[in-house]
C-alpha positions, -999 to 999 in steps of 0.1 A, spaced: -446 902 -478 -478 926 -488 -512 924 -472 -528 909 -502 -499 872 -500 -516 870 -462 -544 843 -460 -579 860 -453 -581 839 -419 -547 850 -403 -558 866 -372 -576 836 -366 -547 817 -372 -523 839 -349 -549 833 -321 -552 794 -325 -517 793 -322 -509 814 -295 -541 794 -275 -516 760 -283 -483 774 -268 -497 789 -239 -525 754 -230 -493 729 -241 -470 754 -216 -501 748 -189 -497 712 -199 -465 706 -191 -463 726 -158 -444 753 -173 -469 776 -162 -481 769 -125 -515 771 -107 -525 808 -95 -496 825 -121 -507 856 -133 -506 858 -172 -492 894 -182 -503 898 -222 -472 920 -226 -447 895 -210 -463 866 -233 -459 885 -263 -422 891 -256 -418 851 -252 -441 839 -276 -436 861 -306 -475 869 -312 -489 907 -310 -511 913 -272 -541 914 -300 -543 875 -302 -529 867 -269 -557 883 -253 -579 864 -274 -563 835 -267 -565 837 -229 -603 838 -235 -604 812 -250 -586 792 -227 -611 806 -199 -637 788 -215 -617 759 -215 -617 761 -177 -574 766 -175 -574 810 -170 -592 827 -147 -594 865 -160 -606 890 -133 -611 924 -140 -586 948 -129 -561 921 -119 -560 904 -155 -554 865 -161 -537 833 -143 -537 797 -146 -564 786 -126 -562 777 -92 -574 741 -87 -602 738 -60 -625 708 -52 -654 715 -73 -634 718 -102 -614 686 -96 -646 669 -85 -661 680 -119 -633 669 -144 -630 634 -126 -666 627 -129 -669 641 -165 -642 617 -173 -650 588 -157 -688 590 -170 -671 593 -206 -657 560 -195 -684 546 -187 -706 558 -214 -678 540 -239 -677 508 -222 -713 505 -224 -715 515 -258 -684 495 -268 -690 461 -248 -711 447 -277 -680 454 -303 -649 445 -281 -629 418 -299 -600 398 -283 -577 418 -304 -585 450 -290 -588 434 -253 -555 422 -261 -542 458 -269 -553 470 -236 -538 448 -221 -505 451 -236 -505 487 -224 -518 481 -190 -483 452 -190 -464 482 -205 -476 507 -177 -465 488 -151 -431 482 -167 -425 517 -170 -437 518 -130 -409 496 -125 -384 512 -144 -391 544 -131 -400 560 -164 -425 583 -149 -430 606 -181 -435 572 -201 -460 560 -177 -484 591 -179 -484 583 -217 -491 552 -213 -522 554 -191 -535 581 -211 -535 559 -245 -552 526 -222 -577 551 -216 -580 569 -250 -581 534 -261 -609 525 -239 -628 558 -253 -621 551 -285 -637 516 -285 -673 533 -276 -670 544 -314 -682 582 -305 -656 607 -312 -670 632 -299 -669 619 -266 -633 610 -272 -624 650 -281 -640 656 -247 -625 630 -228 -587 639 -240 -591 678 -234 -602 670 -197 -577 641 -191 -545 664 -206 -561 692 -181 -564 669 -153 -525 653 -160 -510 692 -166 -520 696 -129 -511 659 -117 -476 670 -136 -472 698 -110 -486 683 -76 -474 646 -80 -494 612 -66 -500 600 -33 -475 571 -18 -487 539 -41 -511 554 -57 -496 547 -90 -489 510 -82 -530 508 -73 -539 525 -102 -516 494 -124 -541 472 -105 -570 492 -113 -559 488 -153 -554 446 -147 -596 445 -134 -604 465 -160 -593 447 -188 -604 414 -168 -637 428 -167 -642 437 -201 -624 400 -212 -654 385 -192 -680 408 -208 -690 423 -174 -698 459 -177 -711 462 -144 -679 450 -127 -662 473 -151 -683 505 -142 -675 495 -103 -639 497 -109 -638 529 -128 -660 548 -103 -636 531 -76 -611 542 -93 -623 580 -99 -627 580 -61 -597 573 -56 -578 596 -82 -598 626 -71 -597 621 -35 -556 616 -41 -550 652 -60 -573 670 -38 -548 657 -8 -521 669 -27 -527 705 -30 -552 706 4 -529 716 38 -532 689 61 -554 693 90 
């Protein structure tokens, strides 16, 4: 194929898509907290010149998954409780933010879709479909985002929650935490069936707490 057949916005292209496979490996724990990122090894794997991979690590340094240091290169980053602490709130004021904006435009149909996937959550709980039940919670909660009617607040909100869940993918839940957070879902939707955004703030900071507090225990040495 010549130059001239190539689109005028390739490189750009080469880099977006190198940025995907390296954030969805991140995603899905197929590259861990604190690995180094070798350009050269990457290349190899991916198929993409070092050219775009390097830009592509920058760019996932601004999205807060590398770390690049000089003269030591990039890694995943290395989760810490500052930057748990600032993901969970971020999220959970996006939350907030659409509840409050949404409350006046909930119908019984979508309160009814939530919860149908809170029921679905916990059958998947039950089942043991753990994969299923991470899908699960993050469409109640895209849902819930979506309802505020500001997409720009759901881009947000999905880029931190699929950071927050790559992680949770690698370092697991706390004993019952899952089974709480099924709970958490049930008071939510009861909430917002009774038109009570207070109640339903309450829970989701309750809830925030709680989720933080429990991936912070799971990567923190006891003691």
């Amino acid at each position: 194929m010549s130059d001239e057949s190539q689109p005028l916005d390739a490189p750009q292209n080469s880099v977006d898509q190198a940025t995907s496979l390296i954030r969805e490996e991140i995603f899905a724990g197929r590259l861990a907290p604190g690995e180094r990122l070798k350009t050269a090894e990457l290349a190899k794997r991916l198929g993409f010149s070092t050219m775009p991979l390097r830009e592509a690590l920058r760019k996932l340094e601004g999205e807060g998954l590398v770390e690049i240091e000089p003269n030591r290169g990039a890694a995943v980053r290395q989760l810490d409780r500052a930057y748990i602490t600032d993901l969970f709130e971020l999220n959970t004021e996006l939350r907030i933010f659409a509840v409050r904006r949404g409350m006046a435009s909930l119908t019984l149909e979508r309160i009814r879709e939530l919860e149908a996937l809170a029921a679905r959550y916990r059958e998947h709980l039950a089942a043991g479909e753990d994969i299923e039940a991470i899908e699960t919670n993050r469409l109640f909660n895209a849902r819930l985002v979506e309802f505020g009617g500001n997409r720009e607040a759901l881009r947000v909100f999905l880029r931190g929650w699929d950071t927050i869940f790559a992680f949770r993918r690698g370092y697991g839940y706390g004993t019952g935490r899952r089974r709480v957070m099924a709970e958490e879902m049930q008071l939510l939707v009861d909430a917002l069936r009774r038109q009570d955004a207070a109640v339903a703030e309450a829970i989701l900071r309750m809830q925030n707490a709680a989720m933080m507090e429990d991936l912070i225990s799971r990567f923190t040495p006891a003691g």
